[in-house]
C-alpha positions as CSV (number, residue, x, y, z in Angstrom):
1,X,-10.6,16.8,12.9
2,X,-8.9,20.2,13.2
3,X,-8.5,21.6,9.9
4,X,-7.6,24.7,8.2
5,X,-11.3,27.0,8.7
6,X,-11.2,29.0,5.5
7,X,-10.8,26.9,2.1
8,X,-8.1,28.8,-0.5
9,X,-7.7,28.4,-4.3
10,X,-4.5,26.4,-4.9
11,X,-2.4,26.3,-8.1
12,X,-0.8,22.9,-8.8
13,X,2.5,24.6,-10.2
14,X,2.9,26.3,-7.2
15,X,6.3,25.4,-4.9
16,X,6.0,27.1,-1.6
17,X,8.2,26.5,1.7
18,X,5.7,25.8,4.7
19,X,5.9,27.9,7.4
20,X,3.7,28.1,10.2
21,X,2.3,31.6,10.3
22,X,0.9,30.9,7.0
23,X,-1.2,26.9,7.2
24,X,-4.1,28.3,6.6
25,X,-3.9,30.1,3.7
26,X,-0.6,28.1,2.1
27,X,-1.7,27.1,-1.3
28,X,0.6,23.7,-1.8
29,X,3.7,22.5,0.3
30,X,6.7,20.9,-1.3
31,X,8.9,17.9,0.7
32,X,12.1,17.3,-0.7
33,X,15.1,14.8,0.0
34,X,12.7,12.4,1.2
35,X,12.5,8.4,0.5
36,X,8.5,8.4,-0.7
37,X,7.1,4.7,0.2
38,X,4.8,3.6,-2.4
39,X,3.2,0.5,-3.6
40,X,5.9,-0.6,-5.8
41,X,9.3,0.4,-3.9
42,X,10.8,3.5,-1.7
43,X,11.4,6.4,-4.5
44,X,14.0,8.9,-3.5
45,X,12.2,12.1,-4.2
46,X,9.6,15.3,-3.6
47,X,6.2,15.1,-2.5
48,X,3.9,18.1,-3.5
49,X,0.6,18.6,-1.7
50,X,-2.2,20.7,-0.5
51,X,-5.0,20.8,1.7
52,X,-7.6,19.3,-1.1
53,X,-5.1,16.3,-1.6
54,X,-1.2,15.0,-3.0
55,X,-0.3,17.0,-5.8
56,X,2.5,15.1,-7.0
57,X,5.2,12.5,-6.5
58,X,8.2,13.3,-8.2
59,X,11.8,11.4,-8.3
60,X,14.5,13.5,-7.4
61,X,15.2,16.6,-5.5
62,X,13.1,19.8,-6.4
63,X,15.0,23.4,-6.9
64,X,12.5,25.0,-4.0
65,X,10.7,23.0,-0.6
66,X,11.3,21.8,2.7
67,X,14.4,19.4,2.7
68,X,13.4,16.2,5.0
69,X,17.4,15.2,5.6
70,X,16.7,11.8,3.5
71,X,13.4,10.7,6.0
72,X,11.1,8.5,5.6
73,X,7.7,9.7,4.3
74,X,4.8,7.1,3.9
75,X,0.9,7.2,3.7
76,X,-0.9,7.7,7.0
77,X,-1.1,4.9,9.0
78,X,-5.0,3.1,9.3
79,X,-5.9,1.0,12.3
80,X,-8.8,-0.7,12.1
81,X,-8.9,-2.2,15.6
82,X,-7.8,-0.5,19.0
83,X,-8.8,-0.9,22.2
84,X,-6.7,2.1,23.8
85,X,-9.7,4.1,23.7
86,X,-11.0,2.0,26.7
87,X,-8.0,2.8,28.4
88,X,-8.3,6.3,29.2
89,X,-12.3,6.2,30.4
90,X,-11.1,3.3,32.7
91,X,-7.2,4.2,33.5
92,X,-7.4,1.9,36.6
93,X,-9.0,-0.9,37.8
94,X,-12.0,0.8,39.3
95,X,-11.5,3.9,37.8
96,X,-13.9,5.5,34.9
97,X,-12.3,9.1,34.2
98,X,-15.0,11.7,34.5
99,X,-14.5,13.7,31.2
100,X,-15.1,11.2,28.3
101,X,-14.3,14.2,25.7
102,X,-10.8,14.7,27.5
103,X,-10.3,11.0,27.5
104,X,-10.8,10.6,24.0
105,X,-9.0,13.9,23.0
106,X,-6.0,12.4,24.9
107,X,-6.3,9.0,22.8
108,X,-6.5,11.0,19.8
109,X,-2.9,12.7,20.6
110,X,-1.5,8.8,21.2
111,X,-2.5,7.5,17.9
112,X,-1.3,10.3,16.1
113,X,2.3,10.6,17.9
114,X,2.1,6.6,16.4
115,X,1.5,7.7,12.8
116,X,-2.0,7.0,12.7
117,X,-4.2,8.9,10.9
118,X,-6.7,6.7,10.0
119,X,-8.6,4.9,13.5
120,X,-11.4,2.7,13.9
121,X,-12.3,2.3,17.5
122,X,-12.9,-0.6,19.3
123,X,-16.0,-0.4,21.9
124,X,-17.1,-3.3,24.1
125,X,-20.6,-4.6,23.6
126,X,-21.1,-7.2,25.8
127,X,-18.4,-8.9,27.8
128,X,-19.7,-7.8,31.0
129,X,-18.6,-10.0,34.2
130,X,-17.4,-8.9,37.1
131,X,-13.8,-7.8,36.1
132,X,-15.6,-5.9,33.5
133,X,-18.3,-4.8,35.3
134,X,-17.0,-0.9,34.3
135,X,-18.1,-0.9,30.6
136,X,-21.9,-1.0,30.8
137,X,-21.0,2.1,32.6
138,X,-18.9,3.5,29.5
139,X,-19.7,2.5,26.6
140,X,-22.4,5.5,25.6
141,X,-20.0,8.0,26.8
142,X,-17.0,6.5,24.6
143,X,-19.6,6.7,21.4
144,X,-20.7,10.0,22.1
145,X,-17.0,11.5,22.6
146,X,-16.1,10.0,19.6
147,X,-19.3,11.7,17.9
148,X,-18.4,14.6,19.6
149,X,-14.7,15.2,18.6
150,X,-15.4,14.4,15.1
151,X,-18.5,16.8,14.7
152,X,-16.6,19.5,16.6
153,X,-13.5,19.0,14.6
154,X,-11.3,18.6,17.5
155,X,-9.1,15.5,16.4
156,X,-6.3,15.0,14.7
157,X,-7.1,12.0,13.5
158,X,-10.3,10.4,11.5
159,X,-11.9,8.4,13.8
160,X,-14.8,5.7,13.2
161,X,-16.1,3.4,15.5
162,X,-15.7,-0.5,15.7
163,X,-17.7,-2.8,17.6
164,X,-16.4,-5.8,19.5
165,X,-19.6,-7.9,20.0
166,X,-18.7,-10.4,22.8
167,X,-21.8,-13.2,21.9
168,X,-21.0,-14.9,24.9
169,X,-22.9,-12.3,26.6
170,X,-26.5,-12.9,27.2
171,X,-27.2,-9.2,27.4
172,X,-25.2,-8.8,23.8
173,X,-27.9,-8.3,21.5
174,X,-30.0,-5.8,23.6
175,X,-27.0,-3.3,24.1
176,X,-26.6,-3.4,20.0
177,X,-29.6,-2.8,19.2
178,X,-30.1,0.2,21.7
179,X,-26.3,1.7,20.9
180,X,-25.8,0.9,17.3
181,X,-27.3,3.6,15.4
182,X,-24.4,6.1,14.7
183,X,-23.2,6.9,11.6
184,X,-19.5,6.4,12.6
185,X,-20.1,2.7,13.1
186,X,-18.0,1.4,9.9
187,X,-16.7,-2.3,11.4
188,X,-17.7,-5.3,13.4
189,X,-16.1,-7.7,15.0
190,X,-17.9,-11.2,16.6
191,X,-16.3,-12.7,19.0
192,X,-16.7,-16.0,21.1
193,X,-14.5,-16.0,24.1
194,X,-15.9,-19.5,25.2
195,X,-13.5,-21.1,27.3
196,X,-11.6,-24.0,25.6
197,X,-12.1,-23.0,22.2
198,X,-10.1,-20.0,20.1
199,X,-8.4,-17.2,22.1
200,X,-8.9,-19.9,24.9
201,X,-8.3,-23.0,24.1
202,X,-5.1,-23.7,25.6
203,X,-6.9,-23.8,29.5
204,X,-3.1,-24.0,30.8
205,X,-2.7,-20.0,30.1
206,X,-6.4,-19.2,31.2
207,X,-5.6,-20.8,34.3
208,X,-1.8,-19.2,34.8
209,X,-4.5,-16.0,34.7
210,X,-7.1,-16.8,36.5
211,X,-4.6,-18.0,39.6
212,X,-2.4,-14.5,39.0
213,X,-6.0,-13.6,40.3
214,X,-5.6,-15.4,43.6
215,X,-8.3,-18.2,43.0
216,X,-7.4,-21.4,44.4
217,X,-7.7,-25.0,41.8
218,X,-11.2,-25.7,43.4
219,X,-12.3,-22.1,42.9
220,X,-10.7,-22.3,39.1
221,X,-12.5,-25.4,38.5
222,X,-16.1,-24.3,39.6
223,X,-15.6,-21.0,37.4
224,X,-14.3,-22.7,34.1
225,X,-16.8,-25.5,34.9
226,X,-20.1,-22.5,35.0
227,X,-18.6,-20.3,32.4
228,X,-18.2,-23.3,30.0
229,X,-21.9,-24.5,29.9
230,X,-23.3,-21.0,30.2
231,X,-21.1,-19.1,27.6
232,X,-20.9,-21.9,24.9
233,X,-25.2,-21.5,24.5
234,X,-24.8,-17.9,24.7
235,X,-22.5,-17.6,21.6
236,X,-24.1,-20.2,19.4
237,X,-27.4,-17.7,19.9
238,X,-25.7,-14.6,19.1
239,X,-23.4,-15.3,16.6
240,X,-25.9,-15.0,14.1
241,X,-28.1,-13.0,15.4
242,X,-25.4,-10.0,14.9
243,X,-23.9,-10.8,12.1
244,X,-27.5,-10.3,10.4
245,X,-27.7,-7.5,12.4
246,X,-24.3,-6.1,10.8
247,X,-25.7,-7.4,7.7
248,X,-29.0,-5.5,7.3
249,X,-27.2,-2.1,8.3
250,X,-24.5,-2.5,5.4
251,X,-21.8,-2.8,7.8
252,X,-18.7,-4.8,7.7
253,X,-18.1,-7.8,9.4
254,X,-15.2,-9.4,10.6
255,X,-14.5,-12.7,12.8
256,X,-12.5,-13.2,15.7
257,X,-9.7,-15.5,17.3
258,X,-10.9,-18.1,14.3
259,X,-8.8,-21.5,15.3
260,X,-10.5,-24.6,13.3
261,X,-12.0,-24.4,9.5
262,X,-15.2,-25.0,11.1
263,X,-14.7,-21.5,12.5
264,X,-13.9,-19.8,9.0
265,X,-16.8,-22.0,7.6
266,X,-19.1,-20.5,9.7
267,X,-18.0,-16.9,9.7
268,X,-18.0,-16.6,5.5
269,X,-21.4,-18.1,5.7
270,X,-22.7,-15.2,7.8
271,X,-21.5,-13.0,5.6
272,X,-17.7,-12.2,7.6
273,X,-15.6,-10.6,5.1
274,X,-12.4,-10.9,7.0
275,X,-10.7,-13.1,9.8
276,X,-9.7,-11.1,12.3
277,X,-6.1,-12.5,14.5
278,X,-6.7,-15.8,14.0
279,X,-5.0,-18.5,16.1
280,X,-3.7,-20.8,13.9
281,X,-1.7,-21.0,10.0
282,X,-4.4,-23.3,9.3
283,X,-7.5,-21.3,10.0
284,X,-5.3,-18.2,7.9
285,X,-4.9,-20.5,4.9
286,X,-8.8,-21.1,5.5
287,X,-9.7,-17.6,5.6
288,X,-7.8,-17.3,2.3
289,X,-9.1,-19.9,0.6
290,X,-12.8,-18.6,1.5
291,X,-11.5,-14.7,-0.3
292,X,-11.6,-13.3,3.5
293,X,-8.7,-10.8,4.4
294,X,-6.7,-11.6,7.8
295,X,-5.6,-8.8,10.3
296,X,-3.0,-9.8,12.6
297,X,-1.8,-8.5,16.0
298,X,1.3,-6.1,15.8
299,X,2.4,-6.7,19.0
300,X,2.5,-10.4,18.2
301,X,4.8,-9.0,15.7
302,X,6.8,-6.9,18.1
303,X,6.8,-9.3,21.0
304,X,7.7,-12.3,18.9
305,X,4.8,-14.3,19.5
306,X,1.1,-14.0,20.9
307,X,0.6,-13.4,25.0
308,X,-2.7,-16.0,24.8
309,X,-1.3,-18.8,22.7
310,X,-1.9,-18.3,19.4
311,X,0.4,-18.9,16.6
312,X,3.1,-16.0,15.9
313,X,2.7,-13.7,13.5
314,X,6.0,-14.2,12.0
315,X,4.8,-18.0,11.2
316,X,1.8,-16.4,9.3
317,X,4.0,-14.0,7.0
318,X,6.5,-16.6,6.6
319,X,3.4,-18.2,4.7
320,X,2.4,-15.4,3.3
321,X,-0.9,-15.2,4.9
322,X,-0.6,-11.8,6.6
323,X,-2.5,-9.2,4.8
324,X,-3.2,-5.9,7.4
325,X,-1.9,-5.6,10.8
326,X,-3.6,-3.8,13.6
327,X,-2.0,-2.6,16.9
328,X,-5.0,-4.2,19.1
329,X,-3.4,-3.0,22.6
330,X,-0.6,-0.9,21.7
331,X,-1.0,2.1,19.0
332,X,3.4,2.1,18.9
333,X,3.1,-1.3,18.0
334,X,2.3,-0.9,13.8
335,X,5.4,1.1,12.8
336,X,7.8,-1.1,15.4
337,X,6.0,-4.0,13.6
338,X,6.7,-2.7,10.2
339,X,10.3,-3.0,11.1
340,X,10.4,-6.1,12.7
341,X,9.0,-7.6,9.6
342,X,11.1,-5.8,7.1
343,X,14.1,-7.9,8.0
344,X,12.4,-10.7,5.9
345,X,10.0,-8.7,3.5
346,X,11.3,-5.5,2.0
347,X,10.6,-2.4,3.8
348,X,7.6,-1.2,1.2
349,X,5.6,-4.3,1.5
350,X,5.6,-4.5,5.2
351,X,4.7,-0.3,5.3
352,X,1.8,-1.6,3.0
353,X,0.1,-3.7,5.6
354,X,-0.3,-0.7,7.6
355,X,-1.3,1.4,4.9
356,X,-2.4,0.6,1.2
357,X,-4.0,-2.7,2.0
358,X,-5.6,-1.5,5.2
359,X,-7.3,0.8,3.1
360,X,-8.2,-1.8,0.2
361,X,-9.3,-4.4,3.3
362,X,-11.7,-1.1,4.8
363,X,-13.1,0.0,0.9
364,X,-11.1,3.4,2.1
365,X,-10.2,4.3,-1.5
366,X,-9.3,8.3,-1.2
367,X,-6.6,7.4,1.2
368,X,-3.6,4.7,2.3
369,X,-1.0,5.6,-0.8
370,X,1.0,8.5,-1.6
371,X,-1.1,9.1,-4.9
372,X,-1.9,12.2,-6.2
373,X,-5.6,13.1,-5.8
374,X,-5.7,11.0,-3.1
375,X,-5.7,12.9,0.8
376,X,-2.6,14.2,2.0
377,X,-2.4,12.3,4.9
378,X,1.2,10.6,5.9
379,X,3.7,10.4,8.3
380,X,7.3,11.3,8.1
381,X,9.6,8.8,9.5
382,X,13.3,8.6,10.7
383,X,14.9,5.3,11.5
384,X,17.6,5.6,14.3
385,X,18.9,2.6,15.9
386,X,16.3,0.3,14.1
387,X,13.6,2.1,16.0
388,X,10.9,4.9,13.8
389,X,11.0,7.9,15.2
390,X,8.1,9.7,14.1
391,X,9.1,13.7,13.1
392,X,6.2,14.6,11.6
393,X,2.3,13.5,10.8
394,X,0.2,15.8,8.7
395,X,-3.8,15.0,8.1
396,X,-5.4,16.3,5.0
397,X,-2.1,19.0,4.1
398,X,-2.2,20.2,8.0
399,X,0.8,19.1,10.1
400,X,-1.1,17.9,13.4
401,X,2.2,16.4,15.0
C-alpha cells in the first residue's frame, strides 16, 4: 500500500488542518461536521486521527479541522469476495492483458473509488472448460501481482487473496497444491457447480444460458447429460479433499451456493466456518443454526433479486439472516446495497454489514469500526439523490482517493 515513507512522532492533543504539501509529516488530522457511523447509531461529530490509528471520536463540532459539510464518514469498507480482479487480466473474451501488475494496479483504483479498503481477492482454481480455458493461463500471474503490489507498496488498498476452489474440476487439487503457498492466502471458498444442484438447480436458467450460446436442445441435452455424470464424481472427491487441505494450513473456509441442509450439514462438518450466498432462507436459517456466518451478494441486493435463481437478498434480511455482504461481480455494488437496505434497517446497521461485521466474520480486529486505536481507514460519504457519492477514502491516515 502506498504510505507515508518516513514515520513522525504524533501528539494526541494536537488539531491540525490537512493540507496536502504536508501528509507525510502531519502529526494528526481533525474531520469536523461529519455524521460518524458507528456500531450503535450515526453520531454527529469530529473524527481525530493519525497515521498510527483513530485518535478520537468526539460528539460535536471541534473549534479547529476540516469541516466535511455534514458528510458521511464510516469505517473502510472490507470485501471478502471479488472477482473483478479476473476482469482486467481477461478484459475480453479471448483476451489476457499482457501486464498483470497494471491490471491489478487498475483494480486496485476501482475498489478504492468504491470505498473499499479492505479486499480479499477471488482467484479461480479449477473451473477450467472451454469457456474458461483463459485462467490456467492467469492464475500465477494474478497471485504474483497481488504479491507484488503489496510488497512494493503500490496499492491503495490491503489486498489478500481468496481462493475459489471449483471441486468439480478434476485438475482442482493439483493446481492447489502447486499455487497455494503464499502468505496472502487468508480465505477459501468450495464450490460445487454441479449441474442441477445449488447455483444450478433450476436447469430452466442454465439452459436460457447455454442457448444465448447458440447450442441447439440436442446439443444442450448431450452437454448437461456429460457434465452431469462427470462433475457430480468430481466434487464429491474434492470437496474434502480441500477443505482438509484449508484445514491443515489454518486457513478459513467458507461454502458456496449452499441450497439443502444436507449442504450446510456437510460443509460445518469439514470444518466451513461460513456459508457463503446461499440459495435458499432455509439453507441461511441452517447455516445459523450450525454458528456459520452468511455472506450475501450485493448485487442481489441492488438488482432486487439473484441473476441465477437463488432467493433475494431482501427475503434473507427480512429474516434476519444476512450477516456480511460482498460485492461478488460489482465493487459499486456494497455502498448502493447499503442503501437499498437502509429503507427497512436503519442506516448504521446496514453500513455494519459492510464493515464491523465483515471484520468480526474475517478475525480482522484492528480494523472495520471508527474506534480509536483501531487503523484509520474510512470512507467519507455524501448521499445525493439516494445514490453515495464517495468524496473521499483515506487508508491508514493517508487520503488515497
Amino acid at each position: 500500500m502506498i504510505r507515508a515513507p518516513t514515520a513522525v512522532h504524533w501528539a494526541c492533543d494536537a488539531l491540525l488542518l490537512r493540507h496536502p504539501c504536508i501528509l507525510e509529516n502531519r502529526v494528526t488530522v481533525t474531520l469536523t461536521n461529519a455524521k460518524l457511523i458507528t456500531e450503535n447509531g450515526i453520531v454527529d461529530g469530529t473524527l481525530v486521527y493519525g497515521p498510527h490509528g483513530i485518535v478520537d471520536i468526539q460528539p460535536g463540532r471541534a473549534a479547529a479541522g476540516e469541516d466535511v459539510d455534514g458528510d458521511f464518514i464510516a469505517p473502510g469498507l472490507i470485501e471478502c469476495h471479488t472477482d473483478n480482479l479476473e476482469k482486467h487480466f481477461v478484459p475480453r473474451p479471448g483476451v489476457i492483458w499482457p501486464n498483470a501488475l497494471s491490471a491489478a494496479l487498475v483494480h486496485d483504483a476501482q475498489v478504492v473509488a468504491a470505498g473499499i479498503t479492505t479486499v480479499y481477492d477471488a482467484v479461480c482454481i479449477g473451473g477450467y472448460d472451454d469457456e474458461k480455458d483463459h485462467r490456467p493461463k492467469i492464475i500465477g500471474p494474478m497471485v504474483e501481482a497481488v504479491g507484488s503490489g503489496m510488497r512494493q507498496g503500490l496499492f491503495r488498498a490491503d489486498h489478500r487473496l481468496h481462493f475459489r476452489c471449483e471441486t468439480t474440476d478434476p485438475r482442482m487439487m493439483q493446481v492447489l497444491e502447486r499455487t497455494a503457498h503464499t502468505p496472502l492466502l487468508k480465505l477459501a471458498s468450495l464450490m460445487d457447480h454441479t449441474l442441477g444442484q445449488r447455483q444450478w438447480r433450476d436447469m430452466k436458467l442454465y439452459r436460457r444460458f447455454m442457448t444465448g450460446e447458440g447450442r441447439t436442445d440436442a446439443e444442450i441435452d448431450g452437454i448437461i447429460g456429460a457434465k452431469i455424470e462427470a462433475t457430480s464424481a468430481e466434487a464429491a472427491r474434492n470437496f474434502p479433499k480441500a477443505a482438509e487441505f484449508f484445514r491443515t494450513q489454518g486457513i478459513q473456509i467458507a461454502s458456496h451456493d449452499d441450497t439443502t441442509p444436507e449442504h450446510v450439514t456437510m460443509a460445518k462438518a469439514l470444518g466451513c466456518s461460513i456459508s457463503e450466498f446461499p440459495t435458499t432462507v432455509e439453507a441461511a436459517q441452517d447455516a445459523r443454526a450450525a454458528g456459520m456466518m452468511t455472506v450475501l451478494g450485493a448485487p442481489n441486493v441492488v438488482r432486487g433479486g439473484s441473476h441465477s435463481g437463488g432467493v433475494a437478498v431482501s427475503d434473507l434480511a427480512a429474516h434476519g439472516l444476512v450477516d456480511v455482504l460482498s460485492s461478488d461481480y460489482v465493487p459499486a455494488s456494497l455502498l448502493q446495497a447499503v442503501m437499498t437496505l437502509s429503507a427497512g434497517v436503519p442506516l448504521h446497521a446496514a453500513f455494519g454489514l459492510v464493515t464491523w461485521k465483515a471484520a468480526d466474520m474475517l478475525g480482522l480486529e484492528d480494523r472495520g469500526r471508527l474506534t480509536p486505536g483501531l487503523r484509520s481507514d474510512f470512507v467519507r460519504v455524501r448521499i445525493v439523490d439516494g445514490t453515495p457519492v464517495i468524496r473521499a477514502v483515506t487508508v491508514e491516515g493517508q487520503r488515497v482517493f
